[in-house]
Structure formats: structure tokens, C-alpha cells
MILUM-977005 format. One record per residue (C-alpha): x negated, y negated, z; residue in one letter. Coordinates in Angstrom, 1 decimal. Each point is the difference from the previous one (the first is absolute). Layout:
# MILUM-977005
ATOM     c1     c2     c3 aa
ATOM      X      Y      Z  a
...
This chain:
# MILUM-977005
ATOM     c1     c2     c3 aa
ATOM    0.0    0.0    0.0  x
ATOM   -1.7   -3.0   -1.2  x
ATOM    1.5   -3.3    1.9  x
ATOM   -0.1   -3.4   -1.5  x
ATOM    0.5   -3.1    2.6  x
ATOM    0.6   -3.4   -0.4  x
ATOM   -1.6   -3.2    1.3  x
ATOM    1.4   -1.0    3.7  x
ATOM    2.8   -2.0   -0.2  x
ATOM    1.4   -2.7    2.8  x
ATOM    3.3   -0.4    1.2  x
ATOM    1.6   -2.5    1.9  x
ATOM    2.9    2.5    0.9  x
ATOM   -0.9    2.4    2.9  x
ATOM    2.2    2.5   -1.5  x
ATOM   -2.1    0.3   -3.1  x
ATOM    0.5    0.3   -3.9  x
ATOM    2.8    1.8   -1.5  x
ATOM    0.5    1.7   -3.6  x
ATOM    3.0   -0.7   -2.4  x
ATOM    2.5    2.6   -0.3  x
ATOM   -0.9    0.7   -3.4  x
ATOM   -3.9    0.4    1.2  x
ATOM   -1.4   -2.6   -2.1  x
ATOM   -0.4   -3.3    1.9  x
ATOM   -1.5   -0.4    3.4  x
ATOM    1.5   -3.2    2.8  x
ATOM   -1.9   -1.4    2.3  x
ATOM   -0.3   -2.9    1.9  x
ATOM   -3.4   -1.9   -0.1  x
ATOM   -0.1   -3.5    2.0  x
ATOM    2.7   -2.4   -1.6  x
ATOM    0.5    2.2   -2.8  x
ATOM    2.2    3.5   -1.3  x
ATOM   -2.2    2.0   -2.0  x
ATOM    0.7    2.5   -2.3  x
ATOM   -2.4    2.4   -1.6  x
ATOM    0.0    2.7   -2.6  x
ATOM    0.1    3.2    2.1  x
ATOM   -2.3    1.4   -3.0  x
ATOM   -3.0   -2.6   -0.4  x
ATOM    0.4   -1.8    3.0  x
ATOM    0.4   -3.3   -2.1  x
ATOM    2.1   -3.0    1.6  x
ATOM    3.0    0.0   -2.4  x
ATOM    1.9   -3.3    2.0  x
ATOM   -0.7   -1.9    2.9  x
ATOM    3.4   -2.3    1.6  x
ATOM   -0.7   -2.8    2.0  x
ATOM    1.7    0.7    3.6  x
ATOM    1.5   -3.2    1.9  x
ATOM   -2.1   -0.8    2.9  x
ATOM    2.3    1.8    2.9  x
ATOM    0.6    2.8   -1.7  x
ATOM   -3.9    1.1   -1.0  x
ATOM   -1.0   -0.2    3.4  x
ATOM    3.3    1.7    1.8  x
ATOM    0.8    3.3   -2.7  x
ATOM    1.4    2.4    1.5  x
ATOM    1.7    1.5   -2.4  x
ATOM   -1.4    1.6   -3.6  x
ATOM    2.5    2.3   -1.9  x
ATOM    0.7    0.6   -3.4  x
ATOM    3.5    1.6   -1.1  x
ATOM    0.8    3.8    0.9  x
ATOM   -1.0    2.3   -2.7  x
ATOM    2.8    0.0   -3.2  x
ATOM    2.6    2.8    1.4  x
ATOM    0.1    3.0   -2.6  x
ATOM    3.1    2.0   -0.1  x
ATOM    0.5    3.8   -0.8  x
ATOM    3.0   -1.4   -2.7  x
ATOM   -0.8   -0.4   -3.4  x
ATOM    2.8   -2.8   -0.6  x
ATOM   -1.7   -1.3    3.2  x
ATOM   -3.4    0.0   -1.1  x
ATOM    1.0   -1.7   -3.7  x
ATOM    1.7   -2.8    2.1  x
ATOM   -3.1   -0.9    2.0  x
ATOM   -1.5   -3.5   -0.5  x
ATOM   -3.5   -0.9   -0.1  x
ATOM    0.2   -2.7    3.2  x
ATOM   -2.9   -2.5    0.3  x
ATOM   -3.1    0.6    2.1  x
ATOM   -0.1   -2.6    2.5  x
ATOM   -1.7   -0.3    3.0  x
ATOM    1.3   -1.7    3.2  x
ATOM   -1.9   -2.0    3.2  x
ATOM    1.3   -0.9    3.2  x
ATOM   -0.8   -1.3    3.4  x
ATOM    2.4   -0.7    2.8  x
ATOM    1.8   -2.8   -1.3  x
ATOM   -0.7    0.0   -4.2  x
ATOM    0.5    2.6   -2.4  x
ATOM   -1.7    0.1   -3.8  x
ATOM    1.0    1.6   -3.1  x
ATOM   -2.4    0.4   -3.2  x
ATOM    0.4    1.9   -3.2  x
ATOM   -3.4    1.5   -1.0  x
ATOM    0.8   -0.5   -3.6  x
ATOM    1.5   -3.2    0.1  x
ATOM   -1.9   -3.2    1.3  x
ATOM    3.4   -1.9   -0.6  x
ATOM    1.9    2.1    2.7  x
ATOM   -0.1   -1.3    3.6  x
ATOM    2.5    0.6    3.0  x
ATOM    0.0   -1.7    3.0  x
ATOM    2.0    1.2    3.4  x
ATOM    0.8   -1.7    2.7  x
ATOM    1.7    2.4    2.5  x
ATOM    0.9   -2.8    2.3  x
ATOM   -0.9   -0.5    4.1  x
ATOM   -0.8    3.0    1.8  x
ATOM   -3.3    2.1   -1.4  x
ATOM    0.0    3.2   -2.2  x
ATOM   -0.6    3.5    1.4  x
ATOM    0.4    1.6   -3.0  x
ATOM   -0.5   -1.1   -3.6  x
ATOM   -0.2    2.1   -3.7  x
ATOM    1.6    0.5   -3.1  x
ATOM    3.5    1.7    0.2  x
ATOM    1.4    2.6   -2.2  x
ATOM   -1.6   -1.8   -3.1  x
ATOM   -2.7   -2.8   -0.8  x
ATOM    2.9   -2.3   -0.3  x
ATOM    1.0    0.0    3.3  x
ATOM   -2.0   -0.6    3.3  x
ATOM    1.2    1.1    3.4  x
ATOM   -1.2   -2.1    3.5  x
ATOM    1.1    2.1    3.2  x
ATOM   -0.1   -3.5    2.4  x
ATOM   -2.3    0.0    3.6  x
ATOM    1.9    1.9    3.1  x
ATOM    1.9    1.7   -2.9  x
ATOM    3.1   -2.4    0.0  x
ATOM    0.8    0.8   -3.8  x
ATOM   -1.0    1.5   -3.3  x
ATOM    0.1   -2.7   -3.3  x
ATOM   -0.2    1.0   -3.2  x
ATOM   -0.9   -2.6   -2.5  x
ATOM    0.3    0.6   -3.5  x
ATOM   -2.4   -1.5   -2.6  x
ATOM    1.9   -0.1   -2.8  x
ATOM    2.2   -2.7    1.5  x
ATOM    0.6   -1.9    3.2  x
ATOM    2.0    2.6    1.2  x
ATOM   -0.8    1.6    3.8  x
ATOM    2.2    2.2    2.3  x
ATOM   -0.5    0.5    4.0  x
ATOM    0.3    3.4    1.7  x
ATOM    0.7   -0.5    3.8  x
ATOM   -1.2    1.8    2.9  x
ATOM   -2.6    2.1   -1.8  x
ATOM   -1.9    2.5    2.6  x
ATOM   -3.5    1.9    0.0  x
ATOM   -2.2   -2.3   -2.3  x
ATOM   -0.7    1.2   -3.4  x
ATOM    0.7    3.5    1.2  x
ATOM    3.7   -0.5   -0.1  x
ATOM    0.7   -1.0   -3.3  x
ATOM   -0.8    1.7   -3.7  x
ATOM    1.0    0.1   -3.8  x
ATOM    1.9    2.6   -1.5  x
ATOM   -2.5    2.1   -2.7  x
ATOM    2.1    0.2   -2.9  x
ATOM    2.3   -3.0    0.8  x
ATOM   -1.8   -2.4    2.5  x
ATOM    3.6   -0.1    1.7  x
ATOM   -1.2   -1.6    3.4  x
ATOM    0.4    2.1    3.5  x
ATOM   -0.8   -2.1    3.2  x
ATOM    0.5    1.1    3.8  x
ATOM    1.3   -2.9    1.9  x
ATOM    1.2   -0.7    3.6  x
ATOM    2.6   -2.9    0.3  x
ATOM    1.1    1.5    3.5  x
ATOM   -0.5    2.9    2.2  x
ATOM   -0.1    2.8   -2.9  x
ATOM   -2.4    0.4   -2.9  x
ATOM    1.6   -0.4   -3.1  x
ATOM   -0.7    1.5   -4.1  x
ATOM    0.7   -2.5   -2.5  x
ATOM   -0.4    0.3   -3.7  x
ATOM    0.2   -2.6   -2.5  x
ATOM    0.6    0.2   -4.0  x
ATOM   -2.5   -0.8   -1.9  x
ATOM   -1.2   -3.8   -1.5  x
ATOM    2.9   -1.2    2.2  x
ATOM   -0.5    1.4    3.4  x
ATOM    3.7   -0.1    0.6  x
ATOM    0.6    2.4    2.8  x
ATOM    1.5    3.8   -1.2  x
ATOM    0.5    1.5    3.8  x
ATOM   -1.5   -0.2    3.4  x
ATOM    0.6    2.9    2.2  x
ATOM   -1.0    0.0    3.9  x
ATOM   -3.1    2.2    0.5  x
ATOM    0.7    2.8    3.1  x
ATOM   -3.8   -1.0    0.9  x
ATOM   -1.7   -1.3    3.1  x
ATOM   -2.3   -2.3   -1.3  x
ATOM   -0.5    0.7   -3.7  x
ATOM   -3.9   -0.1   -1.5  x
ATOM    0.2   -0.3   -3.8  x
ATOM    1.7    1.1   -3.1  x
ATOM   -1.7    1.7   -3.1  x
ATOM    1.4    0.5   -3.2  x
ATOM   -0.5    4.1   -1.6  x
ATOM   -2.0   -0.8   -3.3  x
ATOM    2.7    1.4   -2.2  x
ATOM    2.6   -2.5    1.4  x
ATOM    2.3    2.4    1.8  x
ATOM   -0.3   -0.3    3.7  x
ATOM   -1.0   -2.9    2.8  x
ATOM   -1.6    1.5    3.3  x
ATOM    0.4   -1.5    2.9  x
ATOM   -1.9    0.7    3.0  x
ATOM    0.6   -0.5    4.1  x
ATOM   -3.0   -1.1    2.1  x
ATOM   -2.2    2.5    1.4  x
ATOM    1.8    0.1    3.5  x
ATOM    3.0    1.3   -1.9  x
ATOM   -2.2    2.9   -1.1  x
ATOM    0.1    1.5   -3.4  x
ATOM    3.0   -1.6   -1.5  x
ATOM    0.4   -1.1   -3.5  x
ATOM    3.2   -1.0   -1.5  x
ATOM    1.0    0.8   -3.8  x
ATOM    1.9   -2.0   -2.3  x
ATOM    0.9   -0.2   -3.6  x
ATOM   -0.7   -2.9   -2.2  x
ATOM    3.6   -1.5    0.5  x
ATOM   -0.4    0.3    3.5  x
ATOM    1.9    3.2    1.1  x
ATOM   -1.2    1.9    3.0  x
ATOM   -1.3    3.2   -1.4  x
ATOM   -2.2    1.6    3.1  x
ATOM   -1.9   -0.4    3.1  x
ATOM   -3.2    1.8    1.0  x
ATOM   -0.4    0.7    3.7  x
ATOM   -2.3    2.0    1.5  x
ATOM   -0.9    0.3    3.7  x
ATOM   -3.5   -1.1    1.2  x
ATOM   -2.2   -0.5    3.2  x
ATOM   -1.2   -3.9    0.2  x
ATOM    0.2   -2.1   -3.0  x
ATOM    1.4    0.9   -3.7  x
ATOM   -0.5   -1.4   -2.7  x
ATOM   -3.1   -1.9   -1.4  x
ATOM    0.1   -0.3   -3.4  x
ATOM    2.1    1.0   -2.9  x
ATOM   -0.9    0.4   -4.0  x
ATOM    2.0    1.2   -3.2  x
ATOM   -2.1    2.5   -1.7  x
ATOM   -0.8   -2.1   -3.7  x
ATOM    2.4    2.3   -1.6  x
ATOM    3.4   -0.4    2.4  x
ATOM    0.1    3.7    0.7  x
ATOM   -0.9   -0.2    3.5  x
ATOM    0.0   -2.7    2.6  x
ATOM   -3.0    0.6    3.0  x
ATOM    0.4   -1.1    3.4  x
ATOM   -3.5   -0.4    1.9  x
ATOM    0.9    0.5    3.8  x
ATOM   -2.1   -1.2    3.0  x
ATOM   -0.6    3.7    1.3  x
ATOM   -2.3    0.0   -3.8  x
ATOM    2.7    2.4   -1.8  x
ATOM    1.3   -0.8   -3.8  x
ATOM    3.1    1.0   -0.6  x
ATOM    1.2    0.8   -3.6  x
ATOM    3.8   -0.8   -0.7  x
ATOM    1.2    0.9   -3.5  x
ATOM    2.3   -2.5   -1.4  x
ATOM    2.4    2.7   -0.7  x
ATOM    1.4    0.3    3.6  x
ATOM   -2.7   -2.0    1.5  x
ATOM   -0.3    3.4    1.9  x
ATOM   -3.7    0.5    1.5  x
ATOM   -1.9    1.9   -3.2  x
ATOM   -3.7    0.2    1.0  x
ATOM   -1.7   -1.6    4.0  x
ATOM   -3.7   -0.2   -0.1  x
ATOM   -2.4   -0.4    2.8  x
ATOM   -3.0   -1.8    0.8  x
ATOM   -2.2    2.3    2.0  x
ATOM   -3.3   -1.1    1.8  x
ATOM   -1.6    3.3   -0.9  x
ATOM    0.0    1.3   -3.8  x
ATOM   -0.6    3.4   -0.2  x
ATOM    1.5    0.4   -3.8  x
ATOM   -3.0    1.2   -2.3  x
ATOM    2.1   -0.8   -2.9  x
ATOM   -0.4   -4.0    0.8  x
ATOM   -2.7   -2.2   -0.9  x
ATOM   -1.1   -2.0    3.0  x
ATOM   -2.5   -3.0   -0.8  x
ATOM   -2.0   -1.6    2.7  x
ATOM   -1.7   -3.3   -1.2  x
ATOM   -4.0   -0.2    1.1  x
ATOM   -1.9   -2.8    0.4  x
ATOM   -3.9    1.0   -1.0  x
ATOM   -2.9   -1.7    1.7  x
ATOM   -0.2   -2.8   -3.3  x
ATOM    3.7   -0.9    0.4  x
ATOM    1.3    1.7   -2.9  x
ATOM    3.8    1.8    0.6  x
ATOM    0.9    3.4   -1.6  x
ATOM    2.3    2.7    0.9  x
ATOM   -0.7    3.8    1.4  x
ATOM    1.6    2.7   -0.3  x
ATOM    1.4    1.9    3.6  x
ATOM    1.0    3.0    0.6  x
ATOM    2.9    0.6    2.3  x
ATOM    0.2    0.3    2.8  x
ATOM    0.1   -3.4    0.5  x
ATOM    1.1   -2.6    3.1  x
ATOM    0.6   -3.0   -1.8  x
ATOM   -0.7   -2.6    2.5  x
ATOM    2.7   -2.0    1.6  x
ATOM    0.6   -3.1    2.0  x
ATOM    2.5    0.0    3.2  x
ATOM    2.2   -3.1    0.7  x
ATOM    0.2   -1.1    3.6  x
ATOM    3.6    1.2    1.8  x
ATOM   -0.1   -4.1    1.1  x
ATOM   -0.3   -0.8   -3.9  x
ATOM    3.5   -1.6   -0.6  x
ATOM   -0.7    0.8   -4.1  x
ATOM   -2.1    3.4   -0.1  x
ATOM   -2.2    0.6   -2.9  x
ATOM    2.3    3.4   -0.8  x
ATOM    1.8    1.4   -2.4  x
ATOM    0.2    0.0   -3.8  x
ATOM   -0.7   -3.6   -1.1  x
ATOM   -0.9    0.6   -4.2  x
ATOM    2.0    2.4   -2.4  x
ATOM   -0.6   -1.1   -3.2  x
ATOM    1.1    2.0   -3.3  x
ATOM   -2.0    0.3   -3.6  x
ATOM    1.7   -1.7   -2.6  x
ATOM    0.8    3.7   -1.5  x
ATOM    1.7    1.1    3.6  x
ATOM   -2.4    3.1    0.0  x
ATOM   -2.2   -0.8    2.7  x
ATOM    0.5   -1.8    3.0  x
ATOM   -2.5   -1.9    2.2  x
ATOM    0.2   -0.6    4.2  x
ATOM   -1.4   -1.7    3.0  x
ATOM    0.4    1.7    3.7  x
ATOM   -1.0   -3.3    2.2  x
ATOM   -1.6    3.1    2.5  x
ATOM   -2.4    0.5   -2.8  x
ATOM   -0.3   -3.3   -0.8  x
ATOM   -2.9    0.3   -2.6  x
ATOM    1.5    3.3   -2.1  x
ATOM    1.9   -0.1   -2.9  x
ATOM    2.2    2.8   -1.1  x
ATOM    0.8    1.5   -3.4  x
ATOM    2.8    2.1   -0.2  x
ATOM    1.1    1.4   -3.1  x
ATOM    4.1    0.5   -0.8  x
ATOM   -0.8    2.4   -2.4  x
ATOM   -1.2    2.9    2.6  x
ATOM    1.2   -1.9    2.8  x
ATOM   -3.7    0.0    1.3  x
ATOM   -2.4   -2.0    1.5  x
ATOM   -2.1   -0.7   -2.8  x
ATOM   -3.1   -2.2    1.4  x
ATOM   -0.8   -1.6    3.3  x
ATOM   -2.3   -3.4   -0.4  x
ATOM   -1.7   -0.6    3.1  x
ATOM   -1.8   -3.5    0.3  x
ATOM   -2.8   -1.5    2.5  x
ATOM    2.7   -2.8    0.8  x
ATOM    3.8   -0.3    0.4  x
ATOM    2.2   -0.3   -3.6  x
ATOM    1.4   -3.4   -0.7  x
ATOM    2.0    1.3   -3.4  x
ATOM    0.3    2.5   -2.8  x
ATOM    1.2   -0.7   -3.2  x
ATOM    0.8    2.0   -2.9  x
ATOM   -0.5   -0.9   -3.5  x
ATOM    3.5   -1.4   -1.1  x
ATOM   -0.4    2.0   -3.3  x
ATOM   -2.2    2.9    0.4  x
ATOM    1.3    2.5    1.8  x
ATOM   -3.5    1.4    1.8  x
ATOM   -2.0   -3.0    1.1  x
ATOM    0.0   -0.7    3.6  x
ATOM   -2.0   -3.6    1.6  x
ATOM   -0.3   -0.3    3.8  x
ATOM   -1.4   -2.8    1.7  x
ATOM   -1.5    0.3    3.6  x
ATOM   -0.3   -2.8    2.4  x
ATOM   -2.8   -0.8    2.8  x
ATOM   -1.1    2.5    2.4  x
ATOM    2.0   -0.3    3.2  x
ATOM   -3.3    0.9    2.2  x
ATOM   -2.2   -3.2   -1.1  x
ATOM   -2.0    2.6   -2.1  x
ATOM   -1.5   -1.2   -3.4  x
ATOM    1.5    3.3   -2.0  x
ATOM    1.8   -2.5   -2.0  x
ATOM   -2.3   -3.0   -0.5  x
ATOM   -0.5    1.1   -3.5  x
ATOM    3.3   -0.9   -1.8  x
ATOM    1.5    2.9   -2.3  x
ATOM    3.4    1.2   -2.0  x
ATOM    0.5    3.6   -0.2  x
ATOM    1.1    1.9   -2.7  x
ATOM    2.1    3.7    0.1  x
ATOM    1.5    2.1   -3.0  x
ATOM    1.2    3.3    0.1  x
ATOM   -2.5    0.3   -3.9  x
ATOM   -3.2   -0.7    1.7  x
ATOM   -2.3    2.4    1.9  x
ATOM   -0.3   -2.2    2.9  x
ATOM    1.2   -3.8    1.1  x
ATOM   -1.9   -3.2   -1.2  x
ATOM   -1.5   -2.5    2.5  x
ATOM    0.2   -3.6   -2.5  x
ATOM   -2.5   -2.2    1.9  x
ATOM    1.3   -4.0    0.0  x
ATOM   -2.0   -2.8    0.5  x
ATOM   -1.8   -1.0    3.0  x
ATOM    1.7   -3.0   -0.2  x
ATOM    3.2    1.4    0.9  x
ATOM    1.2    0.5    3.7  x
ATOM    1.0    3.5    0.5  x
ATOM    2.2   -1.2    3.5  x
ATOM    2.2   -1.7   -2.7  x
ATOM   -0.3    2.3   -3.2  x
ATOM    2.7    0.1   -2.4  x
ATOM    0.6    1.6   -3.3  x
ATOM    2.4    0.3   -3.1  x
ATOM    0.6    1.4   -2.8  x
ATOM    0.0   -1.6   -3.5  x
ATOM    2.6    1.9   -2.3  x
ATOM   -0.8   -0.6   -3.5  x
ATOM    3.6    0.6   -1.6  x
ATOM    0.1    0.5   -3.8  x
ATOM    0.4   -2.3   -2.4  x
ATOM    3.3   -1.0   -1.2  x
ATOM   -0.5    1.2   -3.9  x
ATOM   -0.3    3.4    1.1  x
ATOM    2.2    2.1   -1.2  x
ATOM    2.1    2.3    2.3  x
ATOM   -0.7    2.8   -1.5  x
ATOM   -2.9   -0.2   -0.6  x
ATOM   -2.6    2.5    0.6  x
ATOM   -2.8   -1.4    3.0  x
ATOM   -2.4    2.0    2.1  x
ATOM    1.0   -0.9    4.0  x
ATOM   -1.5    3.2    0.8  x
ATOM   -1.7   -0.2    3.6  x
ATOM   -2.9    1.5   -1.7  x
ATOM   -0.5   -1.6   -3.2  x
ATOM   -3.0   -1.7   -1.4  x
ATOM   -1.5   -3.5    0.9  x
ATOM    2.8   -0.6    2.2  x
ATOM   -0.1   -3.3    2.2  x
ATOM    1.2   -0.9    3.4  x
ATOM   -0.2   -3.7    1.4  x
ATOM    1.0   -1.4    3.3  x
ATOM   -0.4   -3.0    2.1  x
ATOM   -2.0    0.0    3.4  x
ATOM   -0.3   -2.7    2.3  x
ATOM    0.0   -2.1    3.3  x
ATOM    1.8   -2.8    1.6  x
ATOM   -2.7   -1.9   -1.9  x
ATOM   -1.2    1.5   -3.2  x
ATOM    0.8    2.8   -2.6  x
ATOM   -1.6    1.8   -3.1  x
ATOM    1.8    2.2   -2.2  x
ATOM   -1.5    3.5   -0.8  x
ATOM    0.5    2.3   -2.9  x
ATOM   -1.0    3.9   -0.2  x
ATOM   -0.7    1.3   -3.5  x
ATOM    0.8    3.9    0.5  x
ATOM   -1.8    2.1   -3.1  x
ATOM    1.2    3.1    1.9  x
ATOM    2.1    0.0    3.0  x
ATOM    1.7    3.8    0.2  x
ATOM   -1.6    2.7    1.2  x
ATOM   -1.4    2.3   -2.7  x
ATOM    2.1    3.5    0.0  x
């Protein structure tokens, strides 16, 4: 694997640089201005004057959600190519550009009060604010001077989200002393129905990704509890199931709607099939793998600072951190389940192990791999188009030690022989290490049918993703001439 970086790049914006959702244009914010770059040669492509308030305040850089693609041919035909804009916000201001257009400019002003919350809505023509202590949702629309308010909303950013398919708008609420599902039509957010939610204190909504269901879940005091509904808001089912302590920690639609997981403070994942939302599969993190049939990695650290991976053969005590009893939020329980794009694998984070990751396959219902890092995992991210490329990215070592003083990104597929250690620069602070990944989409002559090799193993193919600090960024790209195992 041969890797190609880019120069350093500074950024005013702690939260770093982020790529378009067609992968070809990079945003950042450097001093005064909004850059963007070619994602491919790095070259500045625009820069936008910000006003003086704004350049030194962002908090907010988002470009629009991805365009929805729909399983319906009539559906698909009807799709419209919408602009790619980008938007930047602090507390009190809120600016639109197009990327192609240096005409196009919108300005909001949200009014007295501070944003908590501020990205595009279901489209790149509308933005939505969620105001400070949560008081009410606005969505603006930027084809007009048109904007609707959406009282009471609860949870943040958590409790609200776009129908795949339709981007009819589902929002929990709490005008009184019950929580409340409302969904709103599309373009006009006229309310459809509310119905009153038979839930303590309600956590979040998500959408499945075909568009059929909304799940709601109860807090983890109310134990495993997760309430099913259909799009038009009829009750279908609730999930119950009886636990010792807390419940539920986190919960994830696999990428292809067949199952929804439910990551539980006592570290079991719990497989419902959207059939009967009955329990399908429950997997278990143990401390001590004893399966020969799994891969487990252990990242070293040799004597020159360079990282690579070994190979361990079970049995193997992965080690653990304990929370405190007095700890009012204990470092337990299953805090990351994130799926591959192709829903065949499946990756998890046991906060008792905090510096594992595990790969599980849904194929053989099998614990495929076990990462284990020298310091605690801030994130794993799949590839949003290739279906076998894992990136994790570790924090600081929780002892003071220097295991981690040498930033890195680290690289997993099922095709290679082992995982990839992708050394960053020096420059880069590895307490505050992000990464993501630039999706090069194809180009828009292309015909549909048209024959393309996407195979994960295929010559000269390319990866690229962005890696970064509150402070600086470069973007990387890996030219694979052979990345599956020979058979």
C-alpha cells in the first residue's frame, strides 16, 4: 500500500475540514475565510470572505445530507440533481453558499436566543436551527422566505430525523407531562398525527433505512425498551426485556433495515428482525477470547516508534478498565455499533474494554476480528461505499504514558492479511485526532448500466480520507495495486 499525503493544512474551526457529499470538494475554515479545495489535488477551488463575527465564532460547518436514493424506479427517474452548497453558523448567524455558484448567498437570522443545533434539512434548500435550551425546531427554506416552528422539541438532534425515501419529518416533542410522536408532510411540515408515547423519558427516534418503521427508545432506567412504529405513526410493537441495573445504551439499524441492534449497558447486542422485532441473534462481549477461529490483533509499539499489528493466539484476556461504584456515569456497556455500508459485517465498542474493537460478521454470526490498541478507541468508521474497510481512531493513553505520542489512523479489511498502521504527521495531536472519509461518487455521464469494476480487489484502486486536529488537517490517499489476499 503505497500512501500519498498532502501538505498540512490550517483551520480555524476546531472541528476540522469536511468533504462534499459527492467527494470532490474539501471545506474548511482558514482565519476570515471558507475554503474549499479539490479533494483530488488539494488545489483551492474558492475562497468566501466571512463577516468579522462569524469567522471567529463557527461553530457550525455542514454541507446537505447525501441525495436520498430510493429502491423505486419511478422514484429514482423523479430525482433532481439539488445544488451543493455548503452552510456556516455560530450562535447567532447562519450562512449559505453554493459551491458552483458565486452569485448564490443566504443569510439567517434566527432571532434572540442562540442555536443549539444547526444543518441542512431534508434537502440543500432547506436549513433547520434547533434554538438554545431546546425551545423550538425552525425550518427555513431557501427557496423562498418561507420558515415553519416546531414547538416543544426534546433530546437535541437525537430526537428528530428525515424519512429515507420521502424526507416526511418525525420529531419527539414534550408540550406537557408526556412525550409525544409528531410527523410532518413533507416541503410543508403541516402536522399528519401526533400520538402520546407510553415512555418515561424518551431518548431518540431513528428512521429504518428502507422507510418503514421509527424506533423509539425509553432511557436506560426503564431497561431494554424500545417502542415500534410505522411510518404513519401506528403503534406496531414494543421490546421489553428484563435486566439487572441499567438498559439500554445505544441503538443502530443495520445499513440494510433488516435488523435493528440494541447495545445494552451489561455489553450484550441484541438482534431484532424487523419482521416481528422478535430477538433473532444476542452477542457478547467477553473479557477472555478463547475462539481460534477469530483474529485477534494487538497493536505494538517497537523501540523506534513505529506501530504494527501481531498476531495472538487465544487464549486471550483482553484488558479492561473498572468504573468506580461512586462513578455517577460508568465507563460500561456497549457505547459503538456501527454497520458496513453492505450490512455484512458489524463493528463494536465494550467501554470495559475500552481500547478493543470488534468485528463480527452476520454472515456466520461470528466474531470475525478483535483489534486491540495501546490506547482507548475514540471512533470507527466504515467506508460509506466499500463494504470491507474499517478506520478506527484511538485517543490518548489514560495512564500519562507516551504509547500514543506518535499520531496514527488504522486501517482493517477482511481482503488483507493483517491491519494497516497509516502513520500522520507529527504535527497532529493524537488527544484530538479525527478522521473522515472522502467518497469519490461517479460522475454524472455514467451510464447506469454501465459495466465498472467496484470490486474490493481490483487494480490501482484509491482510498482518501481526511485526518486532523482542532488545529490542522491533511488529506491522505492510499493507492492499493493489490489489496485481497491471494487464494
Amino acid at each position: 500500500m503505497d500512501e500519498e499525503a498532502a501538505p498540512i493544512f490550517k483551520s480555524s474551526f476546531s472541528q476540522g475540514a469536511f468533504p462534499s457529499p459527492d467527494g470532490s470538494l474539501v471545506a474548511s475554515v482558514q482565519g476570515s475565510r471558507l475554503v474549499l479545495q479539490d479533494a483530488s489535488t488539494y488545489e483551492i477551488k474558492r475562497t468566501i470572505q466571512l463577516s468579522a463575527d462569524l469567522a471567529s465564532n463557527v461553530s457550525f460547518l455542514k454541507w446537505p445530507p447525501p441525495r436520498i436514493t430510493s429502491s423505486s424506479e419511478e422514484d429514482e427517474q423523479n430525482l433532481v440533481e439539488q445544488p451543493l452548497r455548503v452552510l456556516v453558523a455560530d450562535d447567532q448567524t447562519i450562512e449559505v453558499y453554493d459551491a458552483g455558484d458565486t452569485n448564490w448567498k443566504a443569510v439567517l437570522d434566527p432571532g434572540f436566543g442562540g442555536m443549539k443545533y444547526v444543518g441542512f434539512g431534508g434537502n440543500a434548500d432547506e436549513v433547520l436551527v434547533l434554538s438554545e435550551f431546546g425551545l423550538k425546531v425552525t425550518i427555513w427554506s431557501l427557496k423562498s422566505s418561507f420558515h415553519v416552528d416546531l414547538q416543544h422539541p426534546k433530546v437535541g438532534a437525537k430526537g428528530f430525523g428525515y424519512r429515507p425515501g420521502t424526507n416526511q419529518f418525525a420529531l419527539l416533542t414534550r408540550p406537557a407531562a408526556h412525550d409525544l410522536l409528531s410527523l410532518y408532510s413533507t416541503d410543508s411540515y403541516m402536522p399528519i398525527k401526533s400520538v402520546e408515547l407510553p415512555t418515561v423519558d424518551a431518548q431518540a427516534l431513528k428512521w429504518s433505512p428502507d422507510g418503514r418503521w421509527i424506533a423509539v427508545w425509553d432511557s436506560a432506567s426503564a431497561g431494554y425498551r424500545v417502542l415500534m412504529y410505522t411510518a404513519n405513526g401506528q403503534m406496531f410493537r414494543t421490546h421489553e426485556q428484563p435486566v439487572v441495573g441499567l438498559g439500554l445504551r445505544t441503538v443502530e439499524w443495520s445499513s440494510d433495515g433488516e435488523y435493528l441492534v440494541l447495545g445494552g449497558y451489561d455489553g450484550s447486542v441484541v438482534f431484532l428482525h424487523n419482521f416481528k422485532f422478535n430477538k433473532a441473534i444476542e452477542m457478547r462481549h467477553t473479557t477472555e477470547m478463547k475462539i481460534f477461529a477469530t483474529d485477534i490483533w494487538s497493536e505494538e509499539l517497537s523501540v523506534l516508534g513505529e506501530r504494527n499489528y501481531t498476531l495472538i493466539t487465544p487464549p486471550v484476556n483482553l484488558p479492561t478498565l473498572e468504573s468506580p461504584a461512586s462513578d455517577p456515569n460508568p465507563k460500561i456497556g456497549v457505547s459503538i455499533i456501527s454497520f458496513s455500508p453492505d450490512g455484512l459485517l458489524v463493528a463494536t465498542k465494550d467501554e470495559r474494554m475500552p481500547s478493543s474493537v470488534w468485528i463480527w460478521s452476520l454472515e456466520n454470526l461470528t466474531t470475525l476480528a478483535v483489534l486491540v490498541q495501546l490506547s482507548p478507541v475514540k471512533m470507527v468508521q466504515w467506508h460509506p461505499s466499500r463494504g470491507d474497510l474499517l478506520a478506527v481512531v484511538c485517543g490518548t493513553d489514560p495512564n500519562g504514558g507516551s504509547t500514543n505520542s506518535t499520531p496514527a489512523a488504522y486501517l482493517w479489511s477482511r481482503h488483507w492479511d493483517y491491519p494497516k498502521t497509516i502513520q500522520v504527521s507529527r504535527d497532529l495531536l493524537s488527544a484530538h485526532l479525527w478522521l473522515r472519509w472522502i467518497d469519490r461518487k461517479e460522475s454524472k455521464g455514467l451510464a447506469k448500466n454501465e459495466e465498472t469494476d467496484t470490486s474490493i480487489g481490483g487494480q490501482d484502486e484509491c482510498v482518501q480520507f481526511i485526518v486532523g486536529d482542532r488545529e490542522r488537517y491533511q488529506i491522505l490517499k492510499l493507492e492499493e495495486t493489490i489489496i485481497a489476499k491471494e487464494e
